[in-house]
ChimeraX commands (.cxc) that place a marker at each C-alpha (Angstrom):
marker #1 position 182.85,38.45,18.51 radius 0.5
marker #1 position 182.97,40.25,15.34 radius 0.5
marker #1 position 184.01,38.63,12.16 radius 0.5
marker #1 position 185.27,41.53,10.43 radius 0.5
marker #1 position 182.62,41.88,7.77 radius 0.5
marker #1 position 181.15,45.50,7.81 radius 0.5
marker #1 position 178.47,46.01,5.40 radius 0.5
marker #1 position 178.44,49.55,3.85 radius 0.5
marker #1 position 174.00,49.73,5.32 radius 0.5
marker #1 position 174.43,48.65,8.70 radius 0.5
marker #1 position 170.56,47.51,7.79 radius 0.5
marker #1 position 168.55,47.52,5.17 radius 0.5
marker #1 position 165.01,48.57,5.26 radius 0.5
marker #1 position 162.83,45.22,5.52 radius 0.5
marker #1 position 160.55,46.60,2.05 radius 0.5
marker #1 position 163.99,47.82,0.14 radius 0.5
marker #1 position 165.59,44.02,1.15 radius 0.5
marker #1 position 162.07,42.31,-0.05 radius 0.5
marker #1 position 161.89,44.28,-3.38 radius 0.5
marker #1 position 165.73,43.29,-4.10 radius 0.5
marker #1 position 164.99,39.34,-3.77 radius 0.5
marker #1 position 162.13,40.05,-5.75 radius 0.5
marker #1 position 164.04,41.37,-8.74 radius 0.5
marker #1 position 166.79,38.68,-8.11 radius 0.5
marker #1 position 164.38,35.81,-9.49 radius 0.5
marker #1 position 162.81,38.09,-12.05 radius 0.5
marker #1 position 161.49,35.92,-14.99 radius 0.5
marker #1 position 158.48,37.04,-16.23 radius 0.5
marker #1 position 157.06,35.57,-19.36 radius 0.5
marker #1 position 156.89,38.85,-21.30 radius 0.5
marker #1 position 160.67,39.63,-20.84 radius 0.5
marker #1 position 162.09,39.60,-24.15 radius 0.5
marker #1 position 165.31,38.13,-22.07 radius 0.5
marker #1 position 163.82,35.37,-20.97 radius 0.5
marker #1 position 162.02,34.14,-24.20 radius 0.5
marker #1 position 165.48,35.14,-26.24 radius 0.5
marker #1 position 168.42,34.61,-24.31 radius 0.5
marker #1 position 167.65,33.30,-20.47 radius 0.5
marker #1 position 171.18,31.67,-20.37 radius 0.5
marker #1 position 174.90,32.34,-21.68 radius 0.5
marker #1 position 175.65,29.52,-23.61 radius 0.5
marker #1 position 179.04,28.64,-22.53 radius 0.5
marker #1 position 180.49,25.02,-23.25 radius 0.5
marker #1 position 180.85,22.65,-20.68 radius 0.5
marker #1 position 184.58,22.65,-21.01 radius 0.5
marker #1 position 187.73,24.28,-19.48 radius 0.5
marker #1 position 187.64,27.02,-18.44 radius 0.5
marker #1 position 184.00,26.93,-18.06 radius 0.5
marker #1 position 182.65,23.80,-16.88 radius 0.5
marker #1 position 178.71,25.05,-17.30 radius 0.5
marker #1 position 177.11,24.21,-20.75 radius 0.5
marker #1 position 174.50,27.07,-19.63 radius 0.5
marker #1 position 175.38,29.76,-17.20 radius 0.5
marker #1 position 171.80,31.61,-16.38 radius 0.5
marker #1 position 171.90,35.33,-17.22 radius 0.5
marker #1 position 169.45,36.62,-14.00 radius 0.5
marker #1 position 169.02,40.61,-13.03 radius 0.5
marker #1 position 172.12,42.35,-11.22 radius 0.5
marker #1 position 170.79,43.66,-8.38 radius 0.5
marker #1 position 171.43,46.85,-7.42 radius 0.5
marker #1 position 173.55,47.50,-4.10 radius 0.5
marker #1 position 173.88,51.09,-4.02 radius 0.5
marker #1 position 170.79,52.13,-1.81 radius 0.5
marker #1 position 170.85,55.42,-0.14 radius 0.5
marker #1 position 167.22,56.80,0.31 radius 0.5
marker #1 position 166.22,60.31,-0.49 radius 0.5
marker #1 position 169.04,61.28,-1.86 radius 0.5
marker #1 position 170.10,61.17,-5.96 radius 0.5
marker #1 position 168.86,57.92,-7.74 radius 0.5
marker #1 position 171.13,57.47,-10.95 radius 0.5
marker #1 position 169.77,54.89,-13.57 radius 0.5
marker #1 position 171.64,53.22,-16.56 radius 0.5
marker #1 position 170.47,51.44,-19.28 radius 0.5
marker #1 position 171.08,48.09,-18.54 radius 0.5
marker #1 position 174.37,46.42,-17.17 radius 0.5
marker #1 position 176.95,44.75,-18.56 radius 0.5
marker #1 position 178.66,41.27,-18.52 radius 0.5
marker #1 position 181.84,39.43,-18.03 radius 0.5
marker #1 position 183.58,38.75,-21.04 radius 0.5
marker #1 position 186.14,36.34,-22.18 radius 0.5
marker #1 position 188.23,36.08,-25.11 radius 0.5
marker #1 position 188.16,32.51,-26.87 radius 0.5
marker #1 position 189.93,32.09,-30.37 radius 0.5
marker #1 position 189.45,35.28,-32.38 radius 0.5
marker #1 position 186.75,36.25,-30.67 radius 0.5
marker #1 position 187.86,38.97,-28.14 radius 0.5
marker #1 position 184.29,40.25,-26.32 radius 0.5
marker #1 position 182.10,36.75,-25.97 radius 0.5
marker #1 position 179.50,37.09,-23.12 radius 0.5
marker #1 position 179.89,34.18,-20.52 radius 0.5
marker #1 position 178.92,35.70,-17.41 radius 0.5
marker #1 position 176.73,38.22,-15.34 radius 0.5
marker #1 position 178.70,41.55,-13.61 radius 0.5
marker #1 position 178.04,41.12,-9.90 radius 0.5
marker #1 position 176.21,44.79,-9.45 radius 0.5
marker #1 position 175.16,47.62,-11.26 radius 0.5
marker #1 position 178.47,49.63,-12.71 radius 0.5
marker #1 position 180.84,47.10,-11.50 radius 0.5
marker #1 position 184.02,48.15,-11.12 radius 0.5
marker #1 position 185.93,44.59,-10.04 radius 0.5
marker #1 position 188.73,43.33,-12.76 radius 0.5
marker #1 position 189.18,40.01,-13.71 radius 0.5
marker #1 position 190.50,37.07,-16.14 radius 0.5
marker #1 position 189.28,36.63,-19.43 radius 0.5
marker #1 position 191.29,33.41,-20.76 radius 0.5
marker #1 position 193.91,36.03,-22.06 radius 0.5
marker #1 position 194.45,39.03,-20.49 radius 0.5
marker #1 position 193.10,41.45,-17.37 radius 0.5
marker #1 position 189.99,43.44,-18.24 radius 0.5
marker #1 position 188.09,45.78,-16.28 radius 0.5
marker #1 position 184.27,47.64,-16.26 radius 0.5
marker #1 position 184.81,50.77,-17.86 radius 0.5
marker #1 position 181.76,52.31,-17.43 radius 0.5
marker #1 position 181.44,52.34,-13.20 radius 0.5
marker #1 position 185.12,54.14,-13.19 radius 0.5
marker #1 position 183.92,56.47,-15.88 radius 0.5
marker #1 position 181.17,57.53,-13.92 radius 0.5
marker #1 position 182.85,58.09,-10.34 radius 0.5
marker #1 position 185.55,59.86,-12.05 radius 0.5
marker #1 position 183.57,62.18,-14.57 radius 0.5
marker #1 position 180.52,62.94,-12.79 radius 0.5
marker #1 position 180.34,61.65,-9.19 radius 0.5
marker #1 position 183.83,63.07,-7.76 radius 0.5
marker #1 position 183.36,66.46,-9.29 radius 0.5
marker #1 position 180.07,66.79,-8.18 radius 0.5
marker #1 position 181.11,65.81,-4.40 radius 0.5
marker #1 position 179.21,62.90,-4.54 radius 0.5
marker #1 position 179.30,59.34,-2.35 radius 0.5
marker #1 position 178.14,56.10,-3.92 radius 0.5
marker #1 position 177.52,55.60,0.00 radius 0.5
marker #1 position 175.79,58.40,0.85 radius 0.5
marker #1 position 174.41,59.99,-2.29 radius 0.5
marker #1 position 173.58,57.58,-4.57 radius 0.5
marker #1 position 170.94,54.64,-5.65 radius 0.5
marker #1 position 172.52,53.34,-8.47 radius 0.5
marker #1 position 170.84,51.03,-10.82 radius 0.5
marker #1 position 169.49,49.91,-14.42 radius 0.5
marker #1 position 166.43,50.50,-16.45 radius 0.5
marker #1 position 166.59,46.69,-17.50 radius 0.5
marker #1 position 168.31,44.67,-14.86 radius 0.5
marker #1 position 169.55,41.62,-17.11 radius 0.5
marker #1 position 172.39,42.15,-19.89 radius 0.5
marker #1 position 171.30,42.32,-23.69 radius 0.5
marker #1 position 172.89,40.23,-25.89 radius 0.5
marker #1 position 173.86,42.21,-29.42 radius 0.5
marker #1 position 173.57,40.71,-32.54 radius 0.5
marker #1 position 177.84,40.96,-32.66 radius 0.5
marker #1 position 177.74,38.68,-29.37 radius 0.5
marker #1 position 175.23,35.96,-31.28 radius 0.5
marker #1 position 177.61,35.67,-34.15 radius 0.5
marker #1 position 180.46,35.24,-32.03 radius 0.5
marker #1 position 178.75,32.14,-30.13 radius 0.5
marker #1 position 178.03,31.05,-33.77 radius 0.5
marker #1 position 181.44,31.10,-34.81 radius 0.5
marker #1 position 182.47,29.38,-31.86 radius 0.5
marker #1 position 180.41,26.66,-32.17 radius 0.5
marker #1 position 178.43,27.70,-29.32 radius 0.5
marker #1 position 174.74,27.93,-30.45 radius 0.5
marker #1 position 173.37,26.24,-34.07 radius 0.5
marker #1 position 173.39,29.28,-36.54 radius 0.5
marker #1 position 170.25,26.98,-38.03 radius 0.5
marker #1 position 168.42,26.58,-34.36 radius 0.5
marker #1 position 170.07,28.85,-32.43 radius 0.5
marker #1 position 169.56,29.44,-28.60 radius 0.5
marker #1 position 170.73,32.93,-28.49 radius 0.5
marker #1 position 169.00,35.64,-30.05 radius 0.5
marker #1 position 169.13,39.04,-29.43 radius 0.5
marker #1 position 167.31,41.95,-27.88 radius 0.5
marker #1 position 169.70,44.44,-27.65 radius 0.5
marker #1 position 167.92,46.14,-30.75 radius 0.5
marker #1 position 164.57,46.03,-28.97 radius 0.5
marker #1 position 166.02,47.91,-26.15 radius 0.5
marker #1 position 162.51,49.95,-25.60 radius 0.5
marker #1 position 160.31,47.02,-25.77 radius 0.5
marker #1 position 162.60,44.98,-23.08 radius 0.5
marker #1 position 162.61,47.70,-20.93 radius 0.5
marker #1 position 158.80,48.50,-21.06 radius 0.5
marker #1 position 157.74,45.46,-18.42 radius 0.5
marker #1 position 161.07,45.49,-16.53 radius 0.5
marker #1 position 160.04,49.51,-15.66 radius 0.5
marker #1 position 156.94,47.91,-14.49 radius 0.5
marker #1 position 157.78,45.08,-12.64 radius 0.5
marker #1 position 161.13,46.46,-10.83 radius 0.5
marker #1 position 161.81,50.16,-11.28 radius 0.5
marker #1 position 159.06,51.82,-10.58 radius 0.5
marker #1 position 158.61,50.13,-7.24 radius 0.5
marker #1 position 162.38,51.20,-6.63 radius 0.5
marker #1 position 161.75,54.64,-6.84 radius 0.5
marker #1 position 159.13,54.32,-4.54 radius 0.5
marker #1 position 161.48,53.09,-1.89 radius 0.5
marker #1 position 164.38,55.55,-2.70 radius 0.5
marker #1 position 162.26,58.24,-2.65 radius 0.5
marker #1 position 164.59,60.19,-4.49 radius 0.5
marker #1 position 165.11,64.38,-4.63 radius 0.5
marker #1 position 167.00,63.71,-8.34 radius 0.5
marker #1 position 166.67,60.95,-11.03 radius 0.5
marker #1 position 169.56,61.18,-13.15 radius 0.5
marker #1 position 169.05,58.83,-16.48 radius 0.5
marker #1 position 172.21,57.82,-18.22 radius 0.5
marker #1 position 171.36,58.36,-21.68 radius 0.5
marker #1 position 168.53,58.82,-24.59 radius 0.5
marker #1 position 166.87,55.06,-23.93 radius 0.5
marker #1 position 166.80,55.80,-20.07 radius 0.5
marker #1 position 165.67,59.67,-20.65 radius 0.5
marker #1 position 162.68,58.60,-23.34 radius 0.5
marker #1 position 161.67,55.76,-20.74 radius 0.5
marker #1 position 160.96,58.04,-17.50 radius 0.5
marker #1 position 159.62,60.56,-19.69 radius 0.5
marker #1 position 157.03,58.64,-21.90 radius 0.5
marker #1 position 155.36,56.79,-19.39 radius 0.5
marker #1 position 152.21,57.75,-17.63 radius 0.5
marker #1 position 153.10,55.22,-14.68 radius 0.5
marker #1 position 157.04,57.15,-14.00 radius 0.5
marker #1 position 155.25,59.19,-11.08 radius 0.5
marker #1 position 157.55,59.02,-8.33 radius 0.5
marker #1 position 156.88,60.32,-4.86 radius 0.5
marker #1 position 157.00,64.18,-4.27 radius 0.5
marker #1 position 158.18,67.44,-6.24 radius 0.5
marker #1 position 161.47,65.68,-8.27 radius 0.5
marker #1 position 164.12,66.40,-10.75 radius 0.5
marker #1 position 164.57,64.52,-13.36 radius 0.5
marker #1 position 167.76,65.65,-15.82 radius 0.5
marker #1 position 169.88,63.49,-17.96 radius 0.5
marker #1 position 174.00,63.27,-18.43 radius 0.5
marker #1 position 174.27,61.54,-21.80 radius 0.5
marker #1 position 177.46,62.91,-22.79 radius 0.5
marker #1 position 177.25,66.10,-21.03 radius 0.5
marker #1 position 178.28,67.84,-17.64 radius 0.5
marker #1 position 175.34,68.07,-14.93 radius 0.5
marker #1 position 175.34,71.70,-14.00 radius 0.5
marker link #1:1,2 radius 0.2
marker link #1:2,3 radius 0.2
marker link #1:3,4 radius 0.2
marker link #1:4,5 radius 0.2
marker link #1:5,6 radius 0.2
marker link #1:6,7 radius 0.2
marker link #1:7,8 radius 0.2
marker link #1:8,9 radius 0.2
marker link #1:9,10 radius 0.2
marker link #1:10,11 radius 0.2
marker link #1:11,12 radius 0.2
marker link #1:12,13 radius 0.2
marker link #1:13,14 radius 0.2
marker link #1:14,15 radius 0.2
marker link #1:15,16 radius 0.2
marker link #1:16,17 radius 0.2
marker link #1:17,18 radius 0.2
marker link #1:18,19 radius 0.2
marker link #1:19,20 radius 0.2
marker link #1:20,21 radius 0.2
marker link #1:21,22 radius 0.2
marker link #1:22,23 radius 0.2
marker link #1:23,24 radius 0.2
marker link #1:24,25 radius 0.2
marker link #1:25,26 radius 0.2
marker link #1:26,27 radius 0.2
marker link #1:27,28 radius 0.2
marker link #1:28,29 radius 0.2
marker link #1:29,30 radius 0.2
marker link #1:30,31 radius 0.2
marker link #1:31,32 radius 0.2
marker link #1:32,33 radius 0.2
marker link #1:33,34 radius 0.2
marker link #1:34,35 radius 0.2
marker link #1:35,36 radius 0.2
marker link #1:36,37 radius 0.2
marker link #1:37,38 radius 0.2
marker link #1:38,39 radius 0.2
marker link #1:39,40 radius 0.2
marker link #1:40,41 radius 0.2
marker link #1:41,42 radius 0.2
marker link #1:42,43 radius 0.2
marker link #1:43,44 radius 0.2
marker link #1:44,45 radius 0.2
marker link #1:45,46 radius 0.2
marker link #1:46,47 radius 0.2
marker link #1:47,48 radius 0.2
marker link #1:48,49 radius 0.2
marker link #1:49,50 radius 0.2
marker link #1:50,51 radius 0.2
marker link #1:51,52 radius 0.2
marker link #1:52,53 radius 0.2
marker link #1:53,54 radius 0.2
marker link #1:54,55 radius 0.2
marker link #1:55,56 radius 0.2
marker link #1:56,57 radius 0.2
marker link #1:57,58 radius 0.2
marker link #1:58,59 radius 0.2
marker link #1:59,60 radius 0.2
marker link #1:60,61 radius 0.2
marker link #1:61,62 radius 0.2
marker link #1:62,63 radius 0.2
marker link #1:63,64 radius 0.2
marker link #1:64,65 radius 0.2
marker link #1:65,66 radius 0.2
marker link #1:66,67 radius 0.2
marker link #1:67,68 radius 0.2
marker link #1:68,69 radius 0.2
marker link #1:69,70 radius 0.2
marker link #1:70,71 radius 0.2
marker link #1:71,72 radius 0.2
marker link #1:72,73 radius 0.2
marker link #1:73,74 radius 0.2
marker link #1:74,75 radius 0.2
marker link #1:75,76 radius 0.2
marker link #1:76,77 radius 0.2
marker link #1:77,78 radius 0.2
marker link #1:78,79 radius 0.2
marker link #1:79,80 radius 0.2
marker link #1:80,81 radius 0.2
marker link #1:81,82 radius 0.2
marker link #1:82,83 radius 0.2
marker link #1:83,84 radius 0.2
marker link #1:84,85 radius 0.2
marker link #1:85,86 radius 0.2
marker link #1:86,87 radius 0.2
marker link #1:87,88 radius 0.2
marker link #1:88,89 radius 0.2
marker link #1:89,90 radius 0.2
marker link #1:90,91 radius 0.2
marker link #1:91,92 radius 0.2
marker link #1:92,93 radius 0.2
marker link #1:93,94 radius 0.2
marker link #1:94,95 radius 0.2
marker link #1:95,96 radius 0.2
marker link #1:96,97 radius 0.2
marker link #1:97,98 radius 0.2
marker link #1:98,99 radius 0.2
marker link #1:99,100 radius 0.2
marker link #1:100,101 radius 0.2
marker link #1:101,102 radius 0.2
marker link #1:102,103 radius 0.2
marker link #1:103,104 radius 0.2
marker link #1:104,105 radius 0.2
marker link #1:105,106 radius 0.2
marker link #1:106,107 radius 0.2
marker link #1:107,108 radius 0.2
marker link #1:108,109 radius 0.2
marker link #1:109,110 radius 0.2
marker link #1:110,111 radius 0.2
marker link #1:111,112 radius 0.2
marker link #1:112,113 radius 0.2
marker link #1:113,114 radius 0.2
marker link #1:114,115 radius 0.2
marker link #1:115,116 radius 0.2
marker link #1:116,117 radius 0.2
marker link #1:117,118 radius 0.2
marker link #1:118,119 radius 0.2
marker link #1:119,120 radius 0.2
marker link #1:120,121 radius 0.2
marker link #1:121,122 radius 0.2
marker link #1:122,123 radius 0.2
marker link #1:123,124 radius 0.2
marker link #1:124,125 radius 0.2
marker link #1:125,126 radius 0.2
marker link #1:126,127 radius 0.2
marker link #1:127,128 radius 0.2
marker link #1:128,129 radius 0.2
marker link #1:129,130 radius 0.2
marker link #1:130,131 radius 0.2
marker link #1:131,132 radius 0.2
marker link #1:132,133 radius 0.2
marker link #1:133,134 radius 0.2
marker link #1:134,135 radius 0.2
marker link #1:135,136 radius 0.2
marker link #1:136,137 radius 0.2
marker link #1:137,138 radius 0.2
marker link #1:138,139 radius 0.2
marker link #1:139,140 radius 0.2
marker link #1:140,141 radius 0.2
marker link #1:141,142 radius 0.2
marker link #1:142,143 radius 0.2
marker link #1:143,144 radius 0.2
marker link #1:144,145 radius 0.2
marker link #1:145,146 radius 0.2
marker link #1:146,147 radius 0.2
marker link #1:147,148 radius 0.2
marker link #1:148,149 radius 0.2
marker link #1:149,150 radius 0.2
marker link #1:150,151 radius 0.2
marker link #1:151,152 radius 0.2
marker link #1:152,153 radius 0.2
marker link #1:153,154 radius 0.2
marker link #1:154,155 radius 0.2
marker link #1:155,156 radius 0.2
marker link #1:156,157 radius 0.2
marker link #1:157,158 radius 0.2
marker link #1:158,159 radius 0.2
marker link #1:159,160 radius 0.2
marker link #1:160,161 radius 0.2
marker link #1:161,162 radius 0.2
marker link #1:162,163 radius 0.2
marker link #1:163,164 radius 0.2
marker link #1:164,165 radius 0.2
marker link #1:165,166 radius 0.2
marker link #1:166,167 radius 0.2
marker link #1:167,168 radius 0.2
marker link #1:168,169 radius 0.2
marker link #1:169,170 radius 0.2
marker link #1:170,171 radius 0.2
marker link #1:171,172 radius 0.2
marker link #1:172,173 radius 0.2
marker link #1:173,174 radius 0.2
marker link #1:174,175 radius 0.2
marker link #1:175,176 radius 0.2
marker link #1:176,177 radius 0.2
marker link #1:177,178 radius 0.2
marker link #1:178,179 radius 0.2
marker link #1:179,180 radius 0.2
marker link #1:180,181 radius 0.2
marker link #1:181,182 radius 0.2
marker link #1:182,183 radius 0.2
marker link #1:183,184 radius 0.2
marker link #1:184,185 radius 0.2
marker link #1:185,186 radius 0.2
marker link #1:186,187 radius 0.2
marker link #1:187,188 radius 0.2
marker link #1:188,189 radius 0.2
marker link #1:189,190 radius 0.2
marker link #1:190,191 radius 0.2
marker link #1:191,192 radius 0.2
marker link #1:192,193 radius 0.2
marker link #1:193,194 radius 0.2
marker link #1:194,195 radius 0.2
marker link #1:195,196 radius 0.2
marker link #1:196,197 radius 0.2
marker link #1:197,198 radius 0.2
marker link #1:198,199 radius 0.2
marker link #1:199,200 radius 0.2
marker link #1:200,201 radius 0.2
marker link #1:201,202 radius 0.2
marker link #1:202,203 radius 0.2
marker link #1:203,204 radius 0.2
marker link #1:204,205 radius 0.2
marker link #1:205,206 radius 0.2
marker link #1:206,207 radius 0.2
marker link #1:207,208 radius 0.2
marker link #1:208,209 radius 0.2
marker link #1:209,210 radius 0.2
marker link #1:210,211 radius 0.2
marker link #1:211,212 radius 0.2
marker link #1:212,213 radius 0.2
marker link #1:213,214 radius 0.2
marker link #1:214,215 radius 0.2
marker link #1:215,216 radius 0.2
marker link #1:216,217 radius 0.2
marker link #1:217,218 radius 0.2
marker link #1:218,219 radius 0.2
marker link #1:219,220 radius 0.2
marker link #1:220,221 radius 0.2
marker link #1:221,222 radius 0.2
marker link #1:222,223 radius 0.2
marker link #1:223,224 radius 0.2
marker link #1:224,225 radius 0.2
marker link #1:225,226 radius 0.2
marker link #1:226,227 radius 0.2
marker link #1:227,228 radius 0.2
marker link #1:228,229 radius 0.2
marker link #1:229,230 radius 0.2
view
């Protein structure tokens, strides 16, 4: 008897599912993440209840093979709004472009960014997240901003002297250097894509300056920073 959950891949292909739980616990010691910021530091009080939440990869769950494989830069995070702070990182999103709204302590807030790009490029193209599409990030984990680190401090959050937070959104290239290594390029091995699409200049200079970004077969690689695909 059937228990009503459909998943959108009836199956997934046994390598695709193995290389997904192998990004999940990602946390190699030469991730800038890991050394700089391998938790949000939320306060174990109301309405948090965590004193460290662990920022880990979002996975991507987009996966159709041999199709178009579109890659961001990195995702983003749940935010809340606590005092005058309006945009404090506390959370991980739940997939790549997440579109889900939610609670932030004060109002309803919602992921830009996945809307923007099923409404500006995806529908007018006649595209299907479900049929077209693998849709994931250069860097898997969010990168905290040096904005975000100053918030914490003026919460309270971290010690401005000793702090536990430190960013790497700044050193975008060199965080994305060994997470290209260790997780994309075995990705586009199992996509096997006809198109790359990268979603702007970090993504673009990435696939294009390394030796190593050789996926399988005669592929196109473009980019849609800003600009229609034609």
């Amino acid at each position: 008897m059937s228990n009503g959950f459909v998943p959108y891949i009836p199956t997934i292909d046994e390598d695709v599912r193995a290389h997904l739980e192998f990004i999940s616990i990602c946390r190699i010691p030469e991730c800038p993440v890991v050394n700089k910021h391998p938790f949000y530091p939320t306060p174990n009080q109301p309405p948090h209840f965590a004193g460290q939440t662990p920022l880990v990869p979002v996975v991507p769950t987009w996966l159709m093979q041999r199709r178009i494989m579109v890659i961001g830069a990195y995702p983003n995070c749940r935010f809340a709004t606590v005092g005058a702070e309006t945009s404090v990182p506390v959370d991980d999103i739940t997939e790549p472009f997440d579109v889900a709204r939610y609670f932030d302590n004060v109002g309803v807030r919602d992921y830009p960014t996945g809307d923007s790009l099923q409404r500006n490029y995806f529908e007018p193209l006649g595209l299907d997240l479900r049929k077209d599409i693998w849709l994931t990030n250069m860097v898997k984990c969010f990168l905290i901003d040096t904005h975000h680190v100053e918030a914490y401090q003026n919460l309270g959050w971290i010690d401005p002297v000793n702090p536990t937070v430190e960013a790497t959104r700044d050193d975008y290239l060199a965080v994305a250097a060994p997470c290209m290594q260790r997780n994309l390029l075995q990705e586009v091995a199992l996509c096997q894509p006809e198109l790359v699409i990268g979603l702007g200049e970090e993504v673009y200079r990435m696939m294009h300056s390394s030796a190593d970004f050789q996926p399988h077969g005669d592929i196109t690689f473009t980019d849609i920073a800003g600009k229609a695909l034609l």
